[in-house]
PAMI-800765 format. One record per residue (C-alpha): residue number from 1; residue in three letters; x negated, y, z negated. Coordinates in pm, 1 decimal. Example, Ala and Ser with C-alpha at 12.3 -4.5 7.8 and 13.67 -1.06 7.14 Angstrom:
BEGIN
NODE   torba   zake         c1         c2         c3
NODE       1    Ala    -1230.0     -450.0     -780.0
NODE       2    Ser    -1367.0     -106.0     -714.0
This chain:
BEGIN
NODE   torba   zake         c1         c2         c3
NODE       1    Unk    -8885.4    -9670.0   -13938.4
NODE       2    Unk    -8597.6    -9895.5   -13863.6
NODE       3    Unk    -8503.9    -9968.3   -13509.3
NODE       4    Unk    -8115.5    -9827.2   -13491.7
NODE       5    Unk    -8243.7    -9460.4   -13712.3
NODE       6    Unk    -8527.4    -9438.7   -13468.2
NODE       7    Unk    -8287.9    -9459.0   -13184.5
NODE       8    Unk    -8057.2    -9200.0   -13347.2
NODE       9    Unk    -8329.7    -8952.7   -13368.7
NODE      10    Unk    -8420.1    -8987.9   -13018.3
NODE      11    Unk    -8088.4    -8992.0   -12908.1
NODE      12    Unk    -7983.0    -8658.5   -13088.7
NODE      13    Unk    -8320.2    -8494.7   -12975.1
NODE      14    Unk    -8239.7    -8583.6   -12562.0
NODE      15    Unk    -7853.0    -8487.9   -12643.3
NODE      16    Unk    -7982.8    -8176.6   -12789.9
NODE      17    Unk    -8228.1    -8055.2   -12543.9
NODE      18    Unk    -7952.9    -8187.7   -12299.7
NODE      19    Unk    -7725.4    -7899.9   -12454.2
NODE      20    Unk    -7945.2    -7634.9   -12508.7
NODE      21    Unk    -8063.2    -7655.2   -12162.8
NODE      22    Unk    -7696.0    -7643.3   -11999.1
NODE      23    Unk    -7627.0    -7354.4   -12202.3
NODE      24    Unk    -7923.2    -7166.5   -12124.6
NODE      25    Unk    -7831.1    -7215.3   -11759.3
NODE      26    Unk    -7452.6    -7087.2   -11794.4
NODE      27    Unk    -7541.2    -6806.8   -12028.7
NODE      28    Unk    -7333.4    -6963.7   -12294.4
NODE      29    Unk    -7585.3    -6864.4   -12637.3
NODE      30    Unk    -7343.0    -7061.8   -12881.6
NODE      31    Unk    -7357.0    -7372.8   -12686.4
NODE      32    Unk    -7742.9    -7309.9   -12653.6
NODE      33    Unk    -7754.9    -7263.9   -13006.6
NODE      34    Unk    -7569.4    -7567.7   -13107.3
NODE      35    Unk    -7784.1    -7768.1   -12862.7
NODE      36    Unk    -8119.5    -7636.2   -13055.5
NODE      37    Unk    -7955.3    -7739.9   -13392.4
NODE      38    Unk    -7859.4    -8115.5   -13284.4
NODE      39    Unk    -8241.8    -8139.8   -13135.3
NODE      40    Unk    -8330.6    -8022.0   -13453.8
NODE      41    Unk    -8126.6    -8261.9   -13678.1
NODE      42    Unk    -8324.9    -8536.4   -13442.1
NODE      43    Unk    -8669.8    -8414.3   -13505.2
NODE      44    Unk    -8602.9    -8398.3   -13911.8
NODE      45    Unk    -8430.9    -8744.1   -13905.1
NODE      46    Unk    -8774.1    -8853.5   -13735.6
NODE      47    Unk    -9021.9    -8699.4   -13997.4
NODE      48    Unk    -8784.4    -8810.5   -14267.6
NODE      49    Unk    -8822.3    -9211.6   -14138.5
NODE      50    Unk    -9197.1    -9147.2   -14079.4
NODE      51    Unk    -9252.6    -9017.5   -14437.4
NODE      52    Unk    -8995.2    -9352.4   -14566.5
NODE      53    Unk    -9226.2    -9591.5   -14352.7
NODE      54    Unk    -9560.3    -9449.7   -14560.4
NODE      55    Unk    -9422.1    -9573.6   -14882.4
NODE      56    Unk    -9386.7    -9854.8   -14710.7
Protein backbone atom coordinates (compact mmCIF):
# COMPACT_ATOMS: atom_id res chain seq x y z
CA UNK A 1 0.00 0.00 0.00
CA UNK A 2 1.68 3.20 -0.94
CA UNK A 3 2.39 5.78 1.67
CA UNK A 4 0.26 9.03 0.27
CA UNK A 5 -3.19 6.33 -0.61
CA UNK A 6 -2.73 4.97 2.85
CA UNK A 7 -2.86 8.41 4.25
CA UNK A 8 -5.93 9.27 2.13
CA UNK A 9 -7.83 6.43 3.50
CA UNK A 10 -7.13 7.32 6.95
CA UNK A 11 -7.69 10.74 6.43
CA UNK A 12 -11.25 10.31 4.80
CA UNK A 13 -12.14 7.66 7.54
CA UNK A 14 -11.22 10.42 10.71
CA UNK A 15 -12.95 13.27 8.38
CA UNK A 16 -15.82 10.98 8.09
CA UNK A 17 -16.41 9.81 11.53
CA UNK A 18 -15.53 13.55 12.27
CA UNK A 19 -18.87 14.38 10.27
CA UNK A 20 -21.06 11.81 11.13
CA UNK A 21 -20.46 12.43 14.69
CA UNK A 22 -21.21 16.37 14.50
CA UNK A 23 -24.28 15.59 12.78
CA UNK A 24 -25.50 13.09 15.05
CA UNK A 25 -25.02 15.67 17.80
CA UNK A 26 -27.03 18.62 15.96
CA UNK A 27 -29.72 16.33 14.67
CA UNK A 28 -28.72 17.14 11.17
CA UNK A 29 -29.38 13.19 9.41
CA UNK A 30 -28.04 14.46 5.90
CA UNK A 31 -24.86 15.72 7.27
CA UNK A 32 -24.71 12.41 9.38
CA UNK A 33 -25.31 10.59 6.38
CA UNK A 34 -22.75 12.19 4.24
CA UNK A 35 -20.25 11.76 7.10
CA UNK A 36 -20.98 7.74 7.08
CA UNK A 37 -20.45 7.76 3.23
CA UNK A 38 -16.91 9.66 3.25
CA UNK A 39 -15.85 7.06 6.25
CA UNK A 40 -16.99 4.62 4.00
CA UNK A 41 -15.14 5.71 0.78
CA UNK A 42 -11.95 5.50 3.38
CA UNK A 43 -12.51 2.02 4.54
CA UNK A 44 -12.99 0.68 0.67
CA UNK A 45 -9.94 2.73 -0.51
CA UNK A 46 -8.11 0.69 2.39
CA UNK A 47 -9.27 -2.92 1.40
CA UNK A 48 -8.78 -1.95 -2.21
CA UNK A 49 -4.71 -1.07 -1.44
CA UNK A 50 -4.58 -4.16 0.86
CA UNK A 51 -5.92 -6.51 -1.88
CA UNK A 52 -3.21 -4.36 -4.63
CA UNK A 53 -0.31 -5.02 -2.02
CA UNK A 54 -1.15 -9.12 -2.16
CA UNK A 55 -0.36 -9.23 -5.79
CA UNK A 56 2.41 -7.70 -4.81
Amino acid sequence: MSASEKTKAQIEQIAGKAVRKAGHAMGKKTMTAKGAALEARGKARQIKEKGKDGFR
